[in-house]
TIDO-33380 format. One record per residue: z, x, y of N, C-alpha, C in turn. Coordinates in steps of 0.05 Angstrom, whole numbers, plus 32768, in hexadecimal, padded with zeros to 4 digits. Atoms other than C-alpha are relative to their C-alpha. Layout:
BEGIN
ZXYZXYZXY...
This chain:
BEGIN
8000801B7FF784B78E2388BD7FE47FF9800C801B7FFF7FF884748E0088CB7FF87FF5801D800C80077FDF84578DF48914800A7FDE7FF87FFD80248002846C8DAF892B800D7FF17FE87FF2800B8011849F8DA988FF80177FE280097FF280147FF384C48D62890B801D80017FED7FE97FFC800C850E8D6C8901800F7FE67FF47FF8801A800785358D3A88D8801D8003800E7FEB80007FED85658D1D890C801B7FF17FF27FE3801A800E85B08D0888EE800B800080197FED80087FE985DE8CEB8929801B7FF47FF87FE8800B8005862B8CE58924800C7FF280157FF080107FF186428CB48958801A800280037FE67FFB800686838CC9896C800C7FF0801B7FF280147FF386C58CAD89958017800E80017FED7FF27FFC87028CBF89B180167FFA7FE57FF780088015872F8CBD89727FF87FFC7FE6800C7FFC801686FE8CC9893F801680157FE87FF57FEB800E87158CED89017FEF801C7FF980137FDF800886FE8D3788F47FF27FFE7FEE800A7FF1801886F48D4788B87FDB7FE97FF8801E8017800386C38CFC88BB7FEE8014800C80207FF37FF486988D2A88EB7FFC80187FFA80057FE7800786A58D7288D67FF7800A7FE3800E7FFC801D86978D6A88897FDF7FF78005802180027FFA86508D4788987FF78011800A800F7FED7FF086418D7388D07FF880207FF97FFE7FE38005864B8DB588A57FED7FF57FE4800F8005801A86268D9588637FE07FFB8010801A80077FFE85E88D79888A7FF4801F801580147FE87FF185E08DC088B47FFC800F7FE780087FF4801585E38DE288717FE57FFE7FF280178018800C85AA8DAF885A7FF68010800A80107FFA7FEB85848DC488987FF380207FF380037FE48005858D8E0B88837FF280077FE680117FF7801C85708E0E883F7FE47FEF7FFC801E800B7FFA853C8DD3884B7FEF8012801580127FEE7FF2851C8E0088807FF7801D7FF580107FDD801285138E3C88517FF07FEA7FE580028006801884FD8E0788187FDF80057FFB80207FEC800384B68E2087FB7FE77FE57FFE801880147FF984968DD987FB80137FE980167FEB80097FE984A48DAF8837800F8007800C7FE57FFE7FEA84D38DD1885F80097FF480197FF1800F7FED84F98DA588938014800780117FE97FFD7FF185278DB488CD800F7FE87FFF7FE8801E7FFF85688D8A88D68010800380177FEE7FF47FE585868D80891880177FE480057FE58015800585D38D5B891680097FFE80177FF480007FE585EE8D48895780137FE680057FE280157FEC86338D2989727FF17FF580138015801A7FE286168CE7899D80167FF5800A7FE980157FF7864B8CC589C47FF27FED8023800E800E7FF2863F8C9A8A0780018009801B800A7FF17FF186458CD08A31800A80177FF680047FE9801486458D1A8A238022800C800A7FE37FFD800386958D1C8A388007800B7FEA7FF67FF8801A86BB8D438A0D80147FE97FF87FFB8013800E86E18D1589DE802080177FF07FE77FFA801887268D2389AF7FFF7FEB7FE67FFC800F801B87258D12896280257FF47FFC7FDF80108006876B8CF2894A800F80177FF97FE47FE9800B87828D3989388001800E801D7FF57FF37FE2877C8D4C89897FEC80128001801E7FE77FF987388D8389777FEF7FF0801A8016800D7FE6870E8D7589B57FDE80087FF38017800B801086C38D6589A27FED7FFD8018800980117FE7868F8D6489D37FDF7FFC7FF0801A8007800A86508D4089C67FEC800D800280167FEF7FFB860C8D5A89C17FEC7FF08012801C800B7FEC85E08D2089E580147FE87FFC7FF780177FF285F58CD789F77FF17FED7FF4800B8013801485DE8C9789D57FE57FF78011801D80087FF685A58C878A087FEB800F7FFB80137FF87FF885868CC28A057FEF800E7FDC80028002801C857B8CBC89B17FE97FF17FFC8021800E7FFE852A8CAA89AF7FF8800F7FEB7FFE8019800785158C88898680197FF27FF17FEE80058017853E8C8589468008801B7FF47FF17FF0800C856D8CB189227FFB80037FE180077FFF801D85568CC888D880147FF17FEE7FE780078012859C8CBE88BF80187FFF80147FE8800E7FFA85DA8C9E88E3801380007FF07FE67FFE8018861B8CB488CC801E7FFA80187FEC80147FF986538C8888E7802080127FFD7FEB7FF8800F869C8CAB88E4801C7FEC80027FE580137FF886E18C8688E38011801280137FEC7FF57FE7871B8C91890E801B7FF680037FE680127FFF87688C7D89257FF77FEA8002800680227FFD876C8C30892380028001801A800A7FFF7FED87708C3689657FE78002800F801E7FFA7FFB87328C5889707FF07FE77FF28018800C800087168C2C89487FFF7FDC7FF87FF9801C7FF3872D8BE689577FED8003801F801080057FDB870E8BF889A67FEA80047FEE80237FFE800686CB8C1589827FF17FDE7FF0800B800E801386CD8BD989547FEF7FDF80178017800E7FED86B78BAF899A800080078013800F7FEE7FF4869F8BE389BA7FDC7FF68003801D8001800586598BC789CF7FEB8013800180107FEB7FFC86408C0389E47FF680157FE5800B7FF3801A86488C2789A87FF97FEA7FEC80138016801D86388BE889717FE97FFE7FFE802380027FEF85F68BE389A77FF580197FF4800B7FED801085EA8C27898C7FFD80077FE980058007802285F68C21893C7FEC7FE880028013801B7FFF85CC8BDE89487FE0800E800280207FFE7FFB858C8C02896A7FF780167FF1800D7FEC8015858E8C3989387FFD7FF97FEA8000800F801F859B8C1388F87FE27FF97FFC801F80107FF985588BF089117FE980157FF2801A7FEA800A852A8C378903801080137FE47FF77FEB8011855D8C6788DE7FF57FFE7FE380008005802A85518C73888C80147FFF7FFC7FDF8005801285998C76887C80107FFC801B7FF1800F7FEE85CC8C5088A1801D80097FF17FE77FFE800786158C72888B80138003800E7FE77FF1800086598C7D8892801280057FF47FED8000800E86978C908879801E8001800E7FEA800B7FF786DD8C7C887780027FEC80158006801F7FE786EC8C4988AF7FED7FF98009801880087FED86AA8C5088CD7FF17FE87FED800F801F800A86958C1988A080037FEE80137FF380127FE986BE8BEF88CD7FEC7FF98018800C7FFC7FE786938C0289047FE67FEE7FF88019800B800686558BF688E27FFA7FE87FFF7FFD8023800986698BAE88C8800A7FEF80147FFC80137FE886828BA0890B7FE77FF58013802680077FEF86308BAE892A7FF97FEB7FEC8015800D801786208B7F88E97FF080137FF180117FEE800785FF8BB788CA800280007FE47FF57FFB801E86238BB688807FFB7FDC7FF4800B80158005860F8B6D887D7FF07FF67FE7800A7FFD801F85F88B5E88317FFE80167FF67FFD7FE58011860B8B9D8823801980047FEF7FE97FFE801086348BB987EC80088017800C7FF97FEB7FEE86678BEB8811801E80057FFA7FE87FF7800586A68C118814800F800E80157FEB7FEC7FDF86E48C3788418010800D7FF37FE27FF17FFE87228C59884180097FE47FEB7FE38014801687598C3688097FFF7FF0800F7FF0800C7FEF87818C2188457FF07FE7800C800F800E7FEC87488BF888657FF17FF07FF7800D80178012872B8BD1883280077FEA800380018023800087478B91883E7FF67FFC801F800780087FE5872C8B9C888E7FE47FFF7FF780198001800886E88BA0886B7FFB7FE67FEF7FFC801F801586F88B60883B7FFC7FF4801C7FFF80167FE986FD8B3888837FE48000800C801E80117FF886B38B3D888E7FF07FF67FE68004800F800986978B1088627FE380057FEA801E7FFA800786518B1E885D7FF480257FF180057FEB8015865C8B608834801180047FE97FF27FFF801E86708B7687ED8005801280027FEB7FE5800386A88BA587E97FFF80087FE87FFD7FF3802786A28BD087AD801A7FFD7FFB7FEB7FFD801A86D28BCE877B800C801A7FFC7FEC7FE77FFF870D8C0387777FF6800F80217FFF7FF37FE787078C3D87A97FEA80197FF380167FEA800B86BF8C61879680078019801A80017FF07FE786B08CA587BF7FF47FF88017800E800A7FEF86788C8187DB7FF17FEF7FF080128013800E86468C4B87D37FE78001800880127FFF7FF485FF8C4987D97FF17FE57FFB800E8025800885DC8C0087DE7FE28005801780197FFF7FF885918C0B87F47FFD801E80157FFB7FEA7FF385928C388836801C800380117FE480097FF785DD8C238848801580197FEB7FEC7FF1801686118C5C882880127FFF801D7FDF800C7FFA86598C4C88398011801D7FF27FF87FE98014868A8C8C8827801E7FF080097FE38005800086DD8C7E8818800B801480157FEB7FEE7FF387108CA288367FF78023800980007FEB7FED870D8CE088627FEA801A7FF7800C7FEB800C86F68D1A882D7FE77FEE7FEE8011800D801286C78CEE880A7FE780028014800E7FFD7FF986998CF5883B7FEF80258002800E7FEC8008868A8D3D881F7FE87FFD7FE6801180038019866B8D2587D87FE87FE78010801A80067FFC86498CED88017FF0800A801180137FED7FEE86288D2188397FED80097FE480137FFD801186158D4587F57FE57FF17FF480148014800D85EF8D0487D67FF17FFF8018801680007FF885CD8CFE880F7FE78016800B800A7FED7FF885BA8D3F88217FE780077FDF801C7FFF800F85938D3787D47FF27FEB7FFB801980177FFF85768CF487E57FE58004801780157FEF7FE485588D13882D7FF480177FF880077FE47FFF85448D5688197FF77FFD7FE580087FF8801485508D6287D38019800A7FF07FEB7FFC8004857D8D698799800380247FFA7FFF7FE47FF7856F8DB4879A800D8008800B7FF67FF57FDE85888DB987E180197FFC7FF57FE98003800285C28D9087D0800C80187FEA7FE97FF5801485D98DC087987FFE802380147FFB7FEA7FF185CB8DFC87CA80157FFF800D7FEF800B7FEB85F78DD787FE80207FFD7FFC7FE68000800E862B8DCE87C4800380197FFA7FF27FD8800E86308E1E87B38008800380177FFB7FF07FEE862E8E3587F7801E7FF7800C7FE780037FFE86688E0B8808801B7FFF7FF57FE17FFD801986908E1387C480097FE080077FED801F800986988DC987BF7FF67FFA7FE87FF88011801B86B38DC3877B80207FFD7FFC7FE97FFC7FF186F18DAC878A800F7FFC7FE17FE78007801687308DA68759801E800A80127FEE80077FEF87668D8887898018800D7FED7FE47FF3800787B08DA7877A80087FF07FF17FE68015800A87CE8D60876E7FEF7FEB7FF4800E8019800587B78D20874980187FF080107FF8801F7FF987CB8CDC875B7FF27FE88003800B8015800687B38C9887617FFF7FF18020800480077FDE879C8C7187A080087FE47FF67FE58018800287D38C3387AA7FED7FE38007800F80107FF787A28C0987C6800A7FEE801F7FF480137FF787B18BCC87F87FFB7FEC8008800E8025800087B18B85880E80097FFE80207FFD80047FDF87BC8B93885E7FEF8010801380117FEE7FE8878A8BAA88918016800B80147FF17FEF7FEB87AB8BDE88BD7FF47FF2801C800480047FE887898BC888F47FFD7FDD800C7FFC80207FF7878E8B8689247FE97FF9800A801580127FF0874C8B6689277FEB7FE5800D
């Protein structure tokens, strides 16, 4: 690694009632990243991922794992390389959705970051700071018509894994935010990395069951 190496910073904004797997699939794909971009033979890059919440309280995801942050949203100077947004119970994320404190913080990072994502509900979040705003974007099945109610964005069509519209990527439902960690981990780094990142973790998946996603025409949540 070379003297004065400047690490590329990703930040997951988290909340009481977040969902896991939203922060534990990213957080295990982008340290992987870290890990093979820092041996890579031109450029090598450190990568440093850190749980931000609005104080360094420990926290519970929606399955009851306790979570404690790594730093606090003030003390996140300047900007964050990459911003990865996760969803959560409707609960959780009806309060986050006017939550000023945290929107105040997707807002002042959106401002510097290169990539502005999330996945599954955390769209919600994002489109609640205004952030998905002429953007083309996506969620969870279930939550697509709570994403139709802001106006000023274009909901993809069917239920992609993810979407990418400039530096805005949007990921579906819960596990989908493993293939889009991948894509970004070979838009940041490299698609090299990414196919390292995909051996070492054996993600080639072939699910047990098929089926079809039902769709729907009711936002779960009351906003």
């Amino acid at each position: 690694m070379p003297e004065n190496d400047s690490a590329f910073h990703i930040g997951i904004p988290i909340y009481n009632g977040v969902d896991l797997m939203d922060v534990a699939a990213p957080y295990e794909i982008f340290n992987w990243m870290g890990y093979y971009w820092s041996q890579a033979p031109v450029a090598p890059r450190s990568v440093k991922v850190e749980l931000i919440a609005a104080t360094c309280d420990t926290l519970k995801t929606r399955d009851g794992m306790t979570l404690t942050p790594d730093t606090t949203f003030d003390a996140v100077e300047p900007y964050l390389d990459l911003l990865w947004v996760p969803g959560g119970s409707p609960d959780a994320l009806t309060a986050m959705m006017n939550d000023s404190i945290y929107l105040g913080f997707l807002q002042r990072q959106a401002d510097g970051a290169g990539y502005v994502t999330s996945v599954c509900e955390g769209a919600l979040l994002l489109a609640s700071a205004g952030l998905l705003d002429g953007y083309e974007a996506t969620t969870h099945w279930a939550f697509i018509p709570c994403l139709k109610s802001f106006c000023e964005i274009k909901v993809a069509d069917g239920h992609p894994r993810f979407v990418v519209d400039r530096n805005r990527v949007t990921g579906g439902g819960i596990s989908s935010g493993i293939d889009e960690a991948l894509e970004l981990v070979a838009r940041v780094s490299s698609y090299e990395i990414a196919k390292q990142v995909q051996l070492v973790t054996q993600y080639f998946p072939r699910p047990p069951f098929t089926g079809d996603i039902p769709g729907s025409d009711t936002c779960p949540l009351n906003m």
